[in-house]
Backbone as CSV, one residue per row, in Angstrom:
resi,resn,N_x,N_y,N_z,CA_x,CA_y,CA_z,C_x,C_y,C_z
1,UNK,46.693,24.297,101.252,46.386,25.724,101.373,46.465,26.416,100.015
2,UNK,47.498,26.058,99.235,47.581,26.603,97.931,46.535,26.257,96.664
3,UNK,46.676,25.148,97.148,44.984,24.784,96.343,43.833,25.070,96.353
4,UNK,43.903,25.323,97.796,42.376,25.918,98.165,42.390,27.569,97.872
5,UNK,43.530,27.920,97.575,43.344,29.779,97.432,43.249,29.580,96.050
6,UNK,44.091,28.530,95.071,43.974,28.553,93.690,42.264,28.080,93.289
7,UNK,41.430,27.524,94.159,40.399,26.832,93.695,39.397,28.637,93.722
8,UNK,39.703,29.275,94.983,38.905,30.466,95.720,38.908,31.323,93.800
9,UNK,40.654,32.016,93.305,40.803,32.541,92.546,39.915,32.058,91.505
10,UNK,39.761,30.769,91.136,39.604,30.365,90.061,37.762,30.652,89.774
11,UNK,37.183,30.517,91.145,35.948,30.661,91.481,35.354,32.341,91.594
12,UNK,36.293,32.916,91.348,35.478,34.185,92.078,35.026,34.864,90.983
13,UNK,35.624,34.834,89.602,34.657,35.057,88.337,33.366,34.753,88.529
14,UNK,33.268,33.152,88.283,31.969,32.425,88.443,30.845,32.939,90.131
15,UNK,31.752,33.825,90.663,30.762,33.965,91.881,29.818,35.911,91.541
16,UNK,31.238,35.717,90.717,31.116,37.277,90.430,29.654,37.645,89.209
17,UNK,29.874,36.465,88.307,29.200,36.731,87.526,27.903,35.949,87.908
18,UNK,27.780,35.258,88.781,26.246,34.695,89.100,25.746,36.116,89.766
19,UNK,26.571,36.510,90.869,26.186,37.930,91.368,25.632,38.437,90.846
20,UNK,26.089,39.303,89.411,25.726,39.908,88.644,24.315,39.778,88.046
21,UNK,24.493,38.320,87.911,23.044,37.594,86.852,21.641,37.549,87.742
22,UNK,22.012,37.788,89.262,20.712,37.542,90.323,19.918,39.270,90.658
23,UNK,21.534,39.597,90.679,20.810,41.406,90.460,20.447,41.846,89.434
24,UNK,20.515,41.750,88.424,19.995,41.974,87.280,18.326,41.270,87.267
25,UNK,18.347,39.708,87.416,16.750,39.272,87.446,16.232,40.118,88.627
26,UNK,16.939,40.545,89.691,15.841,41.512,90.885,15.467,42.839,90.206
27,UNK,16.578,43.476,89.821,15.961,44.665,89.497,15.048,44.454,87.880
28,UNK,14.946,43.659,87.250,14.021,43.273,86.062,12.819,42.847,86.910
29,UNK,12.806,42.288,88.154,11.718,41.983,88.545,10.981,42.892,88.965
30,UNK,11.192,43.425,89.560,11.165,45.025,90.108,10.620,45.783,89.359
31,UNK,11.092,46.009,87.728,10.577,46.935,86.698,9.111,46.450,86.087
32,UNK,9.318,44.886,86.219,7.656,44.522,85.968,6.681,45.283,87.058
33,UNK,7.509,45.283,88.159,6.439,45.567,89.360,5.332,47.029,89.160
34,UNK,6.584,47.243,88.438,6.289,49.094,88.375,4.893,49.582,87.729
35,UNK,4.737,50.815,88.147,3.521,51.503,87.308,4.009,52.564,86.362
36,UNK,3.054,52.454,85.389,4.082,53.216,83.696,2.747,54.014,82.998
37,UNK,3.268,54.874,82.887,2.009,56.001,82.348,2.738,56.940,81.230
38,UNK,1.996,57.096,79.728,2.506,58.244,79.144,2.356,59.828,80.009
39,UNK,2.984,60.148,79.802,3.575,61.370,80.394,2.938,62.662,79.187
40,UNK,3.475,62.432,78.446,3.460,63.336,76.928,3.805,62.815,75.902
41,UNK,3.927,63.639,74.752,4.019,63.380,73.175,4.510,64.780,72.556
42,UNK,5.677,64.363,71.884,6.314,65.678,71.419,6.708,65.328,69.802
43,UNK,7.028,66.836,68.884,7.354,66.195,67.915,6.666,64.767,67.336
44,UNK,5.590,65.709,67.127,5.037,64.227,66.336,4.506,65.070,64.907
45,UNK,5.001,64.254,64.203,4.767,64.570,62.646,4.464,63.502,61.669
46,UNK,3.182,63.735,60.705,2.794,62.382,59.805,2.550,63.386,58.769
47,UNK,3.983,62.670,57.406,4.191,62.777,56.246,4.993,64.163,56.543
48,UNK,5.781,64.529,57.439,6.448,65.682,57.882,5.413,66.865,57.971
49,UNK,4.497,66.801,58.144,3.103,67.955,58.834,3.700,67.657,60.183
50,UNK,3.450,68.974,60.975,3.399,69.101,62.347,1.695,68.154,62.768
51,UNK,1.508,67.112,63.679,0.608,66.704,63.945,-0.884,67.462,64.389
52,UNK,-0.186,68.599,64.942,-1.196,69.430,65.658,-2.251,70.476,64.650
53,UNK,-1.558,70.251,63.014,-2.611,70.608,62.254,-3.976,69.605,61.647
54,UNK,-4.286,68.789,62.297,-5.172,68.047,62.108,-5.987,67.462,63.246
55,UNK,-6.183,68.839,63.572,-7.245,68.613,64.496,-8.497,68.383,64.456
56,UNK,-9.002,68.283,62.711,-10.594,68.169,62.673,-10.636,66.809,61.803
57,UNK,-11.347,66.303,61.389,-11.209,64.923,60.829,-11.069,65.639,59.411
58,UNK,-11.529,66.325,58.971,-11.400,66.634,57.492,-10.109,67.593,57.433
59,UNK,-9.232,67.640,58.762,-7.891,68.597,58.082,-6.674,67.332,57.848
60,UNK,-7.750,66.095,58.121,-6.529,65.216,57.586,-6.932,64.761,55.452
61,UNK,-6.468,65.939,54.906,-6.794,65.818,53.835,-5.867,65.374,52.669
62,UNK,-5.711,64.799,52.277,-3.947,64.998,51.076,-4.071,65.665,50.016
63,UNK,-5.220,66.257,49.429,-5.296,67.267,48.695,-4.597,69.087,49.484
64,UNK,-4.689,69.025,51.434,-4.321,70.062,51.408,-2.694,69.354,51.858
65,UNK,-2.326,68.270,51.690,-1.008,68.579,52.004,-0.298,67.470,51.081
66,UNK,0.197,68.301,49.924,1.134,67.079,49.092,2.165,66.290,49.671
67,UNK,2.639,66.334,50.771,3.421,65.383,51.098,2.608,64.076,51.776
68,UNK,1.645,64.305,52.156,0.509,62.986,52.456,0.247,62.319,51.480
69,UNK,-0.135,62.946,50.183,-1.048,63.161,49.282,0.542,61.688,48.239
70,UNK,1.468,62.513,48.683,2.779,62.090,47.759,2.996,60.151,48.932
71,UNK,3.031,60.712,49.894,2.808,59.322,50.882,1.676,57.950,50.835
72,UNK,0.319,58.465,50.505,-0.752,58.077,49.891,-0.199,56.755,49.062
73,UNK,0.479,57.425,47.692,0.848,57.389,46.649,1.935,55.959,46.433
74,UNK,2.699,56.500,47.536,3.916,55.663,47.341,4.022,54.713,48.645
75,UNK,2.685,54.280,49.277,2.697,53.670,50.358,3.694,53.689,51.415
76,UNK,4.190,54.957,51.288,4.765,55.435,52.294,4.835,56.730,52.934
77,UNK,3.691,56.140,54.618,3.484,57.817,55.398,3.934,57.807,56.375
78,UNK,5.720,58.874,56.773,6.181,58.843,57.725,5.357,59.216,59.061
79,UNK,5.245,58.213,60.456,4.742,58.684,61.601,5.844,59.106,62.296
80,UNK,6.398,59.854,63.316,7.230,59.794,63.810,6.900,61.379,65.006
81,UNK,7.471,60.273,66.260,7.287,60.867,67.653,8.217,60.697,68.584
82,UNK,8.302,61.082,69.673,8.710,61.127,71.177,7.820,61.391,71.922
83,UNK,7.575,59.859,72.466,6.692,59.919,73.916,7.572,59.877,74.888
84,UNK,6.973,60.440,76.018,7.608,60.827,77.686,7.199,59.678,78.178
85,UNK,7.727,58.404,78.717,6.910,57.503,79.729,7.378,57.828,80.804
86,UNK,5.914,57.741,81.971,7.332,58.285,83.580,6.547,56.461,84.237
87,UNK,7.670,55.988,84.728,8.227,54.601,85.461,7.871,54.840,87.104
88,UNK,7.226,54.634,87.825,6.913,54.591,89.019,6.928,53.310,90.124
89,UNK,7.994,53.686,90.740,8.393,52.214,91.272,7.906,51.948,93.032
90,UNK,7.140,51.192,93.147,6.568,51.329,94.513,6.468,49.971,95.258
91,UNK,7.681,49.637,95.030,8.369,48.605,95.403,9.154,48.714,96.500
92,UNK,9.958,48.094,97.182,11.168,47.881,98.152,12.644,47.919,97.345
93,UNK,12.603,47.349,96.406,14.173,46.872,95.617,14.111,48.067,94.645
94,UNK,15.425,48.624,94.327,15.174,49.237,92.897,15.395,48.296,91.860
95,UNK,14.837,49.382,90.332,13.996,48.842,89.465,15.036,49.373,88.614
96,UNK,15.508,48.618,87.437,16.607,48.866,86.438,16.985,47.649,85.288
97,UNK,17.180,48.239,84.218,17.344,47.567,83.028,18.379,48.383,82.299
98,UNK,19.033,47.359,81.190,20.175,48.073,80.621,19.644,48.126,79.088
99,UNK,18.785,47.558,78.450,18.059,47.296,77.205,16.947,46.883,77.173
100,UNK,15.915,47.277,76.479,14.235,46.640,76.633,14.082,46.924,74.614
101,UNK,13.370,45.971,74.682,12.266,45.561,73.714,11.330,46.540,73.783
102,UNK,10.566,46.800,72.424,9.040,47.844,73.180,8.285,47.535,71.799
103,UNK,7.062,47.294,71.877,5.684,47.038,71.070,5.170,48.026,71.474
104,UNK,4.239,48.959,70.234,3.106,49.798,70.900,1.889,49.554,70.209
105,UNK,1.150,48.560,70.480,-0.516,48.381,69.720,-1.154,49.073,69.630
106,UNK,-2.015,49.398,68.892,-3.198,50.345,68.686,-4.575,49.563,67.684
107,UNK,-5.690,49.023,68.652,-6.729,48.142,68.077,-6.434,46.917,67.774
108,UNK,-4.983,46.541,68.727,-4.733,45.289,67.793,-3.337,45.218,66.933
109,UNK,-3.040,46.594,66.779,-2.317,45.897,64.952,-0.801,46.763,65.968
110,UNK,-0.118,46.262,65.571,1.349,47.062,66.105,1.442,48.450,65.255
111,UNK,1.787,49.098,65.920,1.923,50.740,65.589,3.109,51.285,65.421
112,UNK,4.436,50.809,66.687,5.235,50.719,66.376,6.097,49.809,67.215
113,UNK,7.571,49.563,67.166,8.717,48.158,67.717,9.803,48.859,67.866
114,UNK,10.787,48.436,68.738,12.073,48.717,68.936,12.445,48.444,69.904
115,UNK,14.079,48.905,69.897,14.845,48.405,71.103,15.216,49.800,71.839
116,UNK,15.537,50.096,72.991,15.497,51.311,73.840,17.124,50.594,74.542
117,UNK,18.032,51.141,74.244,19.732,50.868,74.516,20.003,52.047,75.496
118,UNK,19.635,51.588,76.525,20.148,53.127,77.516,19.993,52.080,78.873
119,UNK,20.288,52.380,79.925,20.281,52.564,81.530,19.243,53.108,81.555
120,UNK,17.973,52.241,82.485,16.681,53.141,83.016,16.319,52.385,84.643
121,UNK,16.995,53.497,85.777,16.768,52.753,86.916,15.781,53.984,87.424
122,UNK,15.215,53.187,88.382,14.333,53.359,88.940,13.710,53.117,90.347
123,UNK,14.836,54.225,91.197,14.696,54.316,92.344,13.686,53.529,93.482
124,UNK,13.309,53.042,94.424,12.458,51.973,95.446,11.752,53.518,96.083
125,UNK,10.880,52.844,96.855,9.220,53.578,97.388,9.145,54.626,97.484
126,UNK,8.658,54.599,95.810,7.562,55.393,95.026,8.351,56.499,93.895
127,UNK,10.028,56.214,94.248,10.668,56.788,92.770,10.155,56.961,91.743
128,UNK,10.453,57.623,90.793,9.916,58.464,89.479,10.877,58.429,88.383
129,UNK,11.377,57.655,87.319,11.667,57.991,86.441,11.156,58.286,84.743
130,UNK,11.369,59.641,84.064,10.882,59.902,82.211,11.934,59.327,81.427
131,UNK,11.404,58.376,81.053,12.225,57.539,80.134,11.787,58.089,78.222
132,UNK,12.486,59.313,77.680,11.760,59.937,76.360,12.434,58.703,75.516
133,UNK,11.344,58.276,74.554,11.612,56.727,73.532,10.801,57.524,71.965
134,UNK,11.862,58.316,71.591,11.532,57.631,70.271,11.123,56.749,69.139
135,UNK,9.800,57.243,68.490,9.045,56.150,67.580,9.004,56.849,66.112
136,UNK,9.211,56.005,65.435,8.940,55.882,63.826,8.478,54.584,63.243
137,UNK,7.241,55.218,62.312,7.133,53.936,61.961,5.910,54.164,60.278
138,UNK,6.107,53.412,59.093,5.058,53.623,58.547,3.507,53.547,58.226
139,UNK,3.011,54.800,58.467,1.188,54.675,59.050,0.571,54.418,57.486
140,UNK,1.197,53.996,56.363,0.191,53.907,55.231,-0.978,53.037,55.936
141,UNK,-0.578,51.566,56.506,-1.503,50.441,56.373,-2.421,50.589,57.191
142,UNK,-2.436,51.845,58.299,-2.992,52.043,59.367,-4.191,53.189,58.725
143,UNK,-3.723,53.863,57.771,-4.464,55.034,57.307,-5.416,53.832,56.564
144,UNK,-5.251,52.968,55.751,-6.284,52.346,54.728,-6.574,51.444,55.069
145,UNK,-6.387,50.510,55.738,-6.674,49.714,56.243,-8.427,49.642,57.214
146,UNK,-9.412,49.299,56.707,-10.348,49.247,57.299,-10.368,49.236,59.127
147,UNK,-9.870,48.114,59.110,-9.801,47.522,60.814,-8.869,48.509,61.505
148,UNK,-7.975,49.508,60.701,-7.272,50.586,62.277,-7.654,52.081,61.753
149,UNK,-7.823,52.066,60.422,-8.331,53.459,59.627,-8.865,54.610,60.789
150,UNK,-10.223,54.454,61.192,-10.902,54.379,62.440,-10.147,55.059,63.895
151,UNK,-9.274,54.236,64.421,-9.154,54.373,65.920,-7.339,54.783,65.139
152,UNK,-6.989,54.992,64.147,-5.724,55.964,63.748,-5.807,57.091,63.564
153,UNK,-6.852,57.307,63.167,-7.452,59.002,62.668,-7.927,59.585,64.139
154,UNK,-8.307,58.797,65.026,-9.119,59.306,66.243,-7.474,59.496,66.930
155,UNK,-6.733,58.600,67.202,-5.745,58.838,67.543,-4.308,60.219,67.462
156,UNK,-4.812,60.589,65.564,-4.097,61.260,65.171,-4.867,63.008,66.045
157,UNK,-6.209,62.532,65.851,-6.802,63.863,66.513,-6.742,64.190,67.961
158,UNK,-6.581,63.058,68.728,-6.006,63.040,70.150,-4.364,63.638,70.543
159,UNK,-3.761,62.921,69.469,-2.335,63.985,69.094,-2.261,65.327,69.455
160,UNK,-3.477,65.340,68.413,-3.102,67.264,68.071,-3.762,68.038,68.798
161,UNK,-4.529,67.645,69.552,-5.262,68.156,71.085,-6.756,68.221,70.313
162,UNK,-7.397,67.695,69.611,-9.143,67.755,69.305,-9.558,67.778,70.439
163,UNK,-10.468,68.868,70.635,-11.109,68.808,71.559,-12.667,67.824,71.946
164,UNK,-12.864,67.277,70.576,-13.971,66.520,70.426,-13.705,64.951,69.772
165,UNK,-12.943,64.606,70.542,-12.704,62.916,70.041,-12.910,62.210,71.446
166,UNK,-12.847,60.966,71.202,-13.030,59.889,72.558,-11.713,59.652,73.109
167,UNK,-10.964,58.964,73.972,-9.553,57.915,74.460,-9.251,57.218,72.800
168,UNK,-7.955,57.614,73.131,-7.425,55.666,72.293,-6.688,55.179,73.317
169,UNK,-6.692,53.718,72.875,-5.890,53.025,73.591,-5.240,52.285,72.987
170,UNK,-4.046,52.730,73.534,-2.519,51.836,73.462,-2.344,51.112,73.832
171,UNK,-1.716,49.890,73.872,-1.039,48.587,74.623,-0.012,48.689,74.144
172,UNK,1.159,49.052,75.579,2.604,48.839,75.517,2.758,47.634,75.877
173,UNK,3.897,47.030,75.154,4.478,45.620,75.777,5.948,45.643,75.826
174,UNK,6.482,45.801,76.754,8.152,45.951,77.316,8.891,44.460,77.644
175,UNK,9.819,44.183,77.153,10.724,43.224,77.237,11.821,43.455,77.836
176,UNK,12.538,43.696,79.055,13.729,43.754,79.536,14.376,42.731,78.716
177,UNK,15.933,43.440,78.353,17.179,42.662,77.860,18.074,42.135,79.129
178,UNK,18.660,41.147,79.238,19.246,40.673,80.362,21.123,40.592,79.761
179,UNK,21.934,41.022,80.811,23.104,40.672,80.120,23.634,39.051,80.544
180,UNK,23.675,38.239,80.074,24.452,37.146,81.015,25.608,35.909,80.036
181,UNK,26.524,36.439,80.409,27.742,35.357,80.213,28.481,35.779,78.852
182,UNK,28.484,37.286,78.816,28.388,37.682,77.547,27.950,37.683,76.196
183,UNK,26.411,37.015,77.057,25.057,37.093,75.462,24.459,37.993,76.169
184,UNK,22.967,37.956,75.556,21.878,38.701,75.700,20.892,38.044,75.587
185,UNK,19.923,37.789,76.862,18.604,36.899,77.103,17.530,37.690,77.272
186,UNK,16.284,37.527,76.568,15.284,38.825,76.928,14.411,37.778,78.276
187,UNK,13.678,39.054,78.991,13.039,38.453,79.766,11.961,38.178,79.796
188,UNK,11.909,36.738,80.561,10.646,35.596,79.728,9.316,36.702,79.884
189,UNK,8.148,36.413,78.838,7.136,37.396,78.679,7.053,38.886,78.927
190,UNK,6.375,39.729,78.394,6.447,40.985,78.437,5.586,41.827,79.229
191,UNK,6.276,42.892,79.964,5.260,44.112,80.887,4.400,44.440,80.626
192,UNK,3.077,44.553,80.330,2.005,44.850,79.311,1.604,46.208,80.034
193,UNK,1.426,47.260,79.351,0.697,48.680,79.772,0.030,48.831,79.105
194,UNK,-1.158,49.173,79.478,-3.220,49.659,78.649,-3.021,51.011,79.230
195,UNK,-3.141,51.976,77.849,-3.405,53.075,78.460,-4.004,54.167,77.293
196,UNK,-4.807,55.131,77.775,-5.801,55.816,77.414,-4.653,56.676,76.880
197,UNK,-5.041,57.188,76.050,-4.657,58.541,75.257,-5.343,59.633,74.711
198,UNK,-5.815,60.952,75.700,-6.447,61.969,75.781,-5.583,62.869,75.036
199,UNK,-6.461,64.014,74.534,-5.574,65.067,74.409,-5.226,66.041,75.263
200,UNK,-5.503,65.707,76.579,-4.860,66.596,77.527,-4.212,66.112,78.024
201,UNK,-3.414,64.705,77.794,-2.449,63.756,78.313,-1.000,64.321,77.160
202,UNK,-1.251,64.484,75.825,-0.573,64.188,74.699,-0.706,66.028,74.355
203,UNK,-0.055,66.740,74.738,-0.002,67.992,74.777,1.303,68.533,74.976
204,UNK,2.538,67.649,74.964,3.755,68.211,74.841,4.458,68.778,76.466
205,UNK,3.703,68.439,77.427,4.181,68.850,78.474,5.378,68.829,78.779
């Protein structure tokens, strides 16, 4: 009898922490399931200009703004934003992660990377969560660069609400972080989101 309660004690870590490790892959499974849409775009500034002054292709000039002009220069042009993503879960299980990975493409070329260190759950059929993720990142290679020059400038004018530009499109790619055994395992392949970027999407709502 004493053995068998010493074997129970000795086991209930190991039961505890598989527990742990199966709810965690459900609700990661769950967050793939989900549907993910930008929401908005706030605070967005390139070379510290408010974004929303370059709304025409020629007000992206660096003659009218020396800090571009100074960015140009020194191959370095701060981008930097807060997008709104809202998480829509229309699933049965809830949907939750304690750390994610995040890629944001634009034509191809990464735009910007990081890690997002917060709690983001996400309530079962048809819950709603705005997950706001801060981005920075440097747009020199994107400004000169032939192959994104193009669909960065169209982008930058979609920013600032142009009323006369086309979609860009983004490709998010999300990596849930997993906790298990006191490491950290990301989860195998990434959430991929395609999504259009209007300027009546990207308006600060």
């Amino acid at each position: 009898m004493k053995k068998s309660l010493l074997v129970l004690v000795l086991a209930l870590p190991l039961l505890f922490s598989q527990c742990s490790i199966n709810k965690q892959i459900s609700q990661a499974k769950a967050l793939g399931d989900c549907r993910y849409s930008i929401a908005s775009a706030d605070s967005v500034f390139l070379a510290g200009v408010d974004i929303r002054e370059f709304r025409k292709l020629e007000d992206i000039n660096p003659a009218r703004y020396p800090r571009l002009a100074a960015g140009l220069l020194t191959r370095n042009v701060p981008l930097d934003a807060r997008i709104n993503l809202d998480i829509t879960n229309p699933t049965n299980k809830l949907a939750g992660i304690n750390q994610l990975e995040y890629r944001i493409l634009l034509a191809g070329q990464e735009l910007f990377n990081g890690f997002l260190n917060q709690r983001i759950e996400v309530q079962p059929g048809g819950g709603k969560t705005r997950v706001p993720v801060r981005l920075n990142t440097n747009a020199f290679q994107l400004l000169t660069d032939a192959k994104t020059r193009d669909a960065f400038t169209q982008l930058v004018q979609n920013l600032s609400g142009s009323a006369n530009t086309s979609p860009s499109k983004l490709t998010i790619k999300i990596k849930p972080t997993l906790d298990l055994a006191g490491g950290q395992v990301n989860y195998p392949g990434y959430i991929t989101i395609d999504q259009d970027v209007t300027n009546k999407i990207l308006l600060g709502k």
